[in-house]
N, C-alpha and C positions, 0 to 999 in steps of 0.2 A: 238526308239528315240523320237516320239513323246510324249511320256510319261514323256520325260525327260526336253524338251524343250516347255516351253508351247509358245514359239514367233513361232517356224514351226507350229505346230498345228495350230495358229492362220492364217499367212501366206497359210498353205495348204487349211483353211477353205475360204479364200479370194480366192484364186482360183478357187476352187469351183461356190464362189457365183458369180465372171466375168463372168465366163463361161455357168451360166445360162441366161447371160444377153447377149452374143454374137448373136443370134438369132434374135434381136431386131435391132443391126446394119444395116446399108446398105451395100450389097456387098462390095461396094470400100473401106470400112471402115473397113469391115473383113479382106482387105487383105494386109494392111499398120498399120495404128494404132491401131488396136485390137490385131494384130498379135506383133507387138512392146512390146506392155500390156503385153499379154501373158508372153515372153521372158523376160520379165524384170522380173515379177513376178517367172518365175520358176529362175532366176539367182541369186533372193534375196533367194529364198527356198537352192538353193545350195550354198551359202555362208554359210549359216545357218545351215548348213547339215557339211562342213568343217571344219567350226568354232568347232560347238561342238565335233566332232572328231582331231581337233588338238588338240596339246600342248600349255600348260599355254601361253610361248613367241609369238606362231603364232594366236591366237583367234583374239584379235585385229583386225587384220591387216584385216580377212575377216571378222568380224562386221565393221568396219568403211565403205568394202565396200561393206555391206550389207547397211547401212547407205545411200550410195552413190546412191545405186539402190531403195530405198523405197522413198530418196525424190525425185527424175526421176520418179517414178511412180505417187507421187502426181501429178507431173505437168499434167502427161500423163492422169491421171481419169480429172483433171480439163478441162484439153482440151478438150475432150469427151464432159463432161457438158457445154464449152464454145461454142463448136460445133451444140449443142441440138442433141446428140446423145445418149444421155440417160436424162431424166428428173432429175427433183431439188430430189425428194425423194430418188431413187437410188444413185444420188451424194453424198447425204447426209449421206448416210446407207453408200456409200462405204469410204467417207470421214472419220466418225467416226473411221471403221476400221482402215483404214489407219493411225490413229492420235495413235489408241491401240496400233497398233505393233509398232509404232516411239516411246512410253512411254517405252516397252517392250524390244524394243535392247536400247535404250540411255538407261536402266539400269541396264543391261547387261555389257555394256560399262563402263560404272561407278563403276560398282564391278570389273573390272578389272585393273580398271586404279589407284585402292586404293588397 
C-alpha cells in the first residue's frame, strides 16, 4: 500500500519524525499532548489505510475525515511550538510537512469529487 498511496508514505514518514522528537518533551507533556499527537496522527494513517481500500462511493467520506484529523493536528504541532515545547526550526520542518500532506489528500479529494 504504501507504494500505492504516496499521502501514507508521507503521513507514516511524519510519524516517524514526531516521534524522534518525543524525547525532548517534558514528562507531563508526553503524557497528554504528545500522546493526543500521536493518536491523531496514527487515526489520519487509518483513514487513509480505509479510504484506499474502500469503494469509489465510501473514499470520500474517510478522506474528509482524514481532512478533519490533519487540520486538529496542525493546531496540535502549533500548540507544542506555542508552548516552547519544541523550537521555531522543528515547527517549521513539522509545519511544511503538514502543509504537504494537506496539498496531497485536498487532491485526492478533488479527483474524486470530479
Amino acid at each position: 500500500m504504501q507504494n500505492e498511496v504516496p499521502l501514507f508514505q508521507k503521513t507514516y514518514d511524519f510519524y516517524k519524525l514526531f516521534y524522534l522528537y518525543l524525547d525532548n518533551f517534558p514528562k507531563k507533556s508526553r503524557e497528554t499532548l504528545t500522546g493526543k499527537i500521536e493518536s491523531t496522527i496514527l487515526g489520519l494513517l487509518e483513514d487513509i489505510t480505509k479510504a484506499d481500500f474502500a469503494k469509489q462511493t465510501a473514499k470520500l467520506n474517510y478522506l474528509i475525515g482524514a481532512s478533519a484529523k490533519l487540520d486538529f493536528l496542525k493546531v496540535l504541532i502549533r500548540l507544542t511550538f506555542d508552548l516552547k515545547l519544541i523550537d521555531q526550526k522543528k515547527y517549521i520542518f513539522l509545519e511544511d510537512n503538514l502543509q504537504e500532506m494537506g496539498r496531497m489528500l485536498g487532491g485526492w479529494i478533488k479527483s474524486l469529487k470530479h
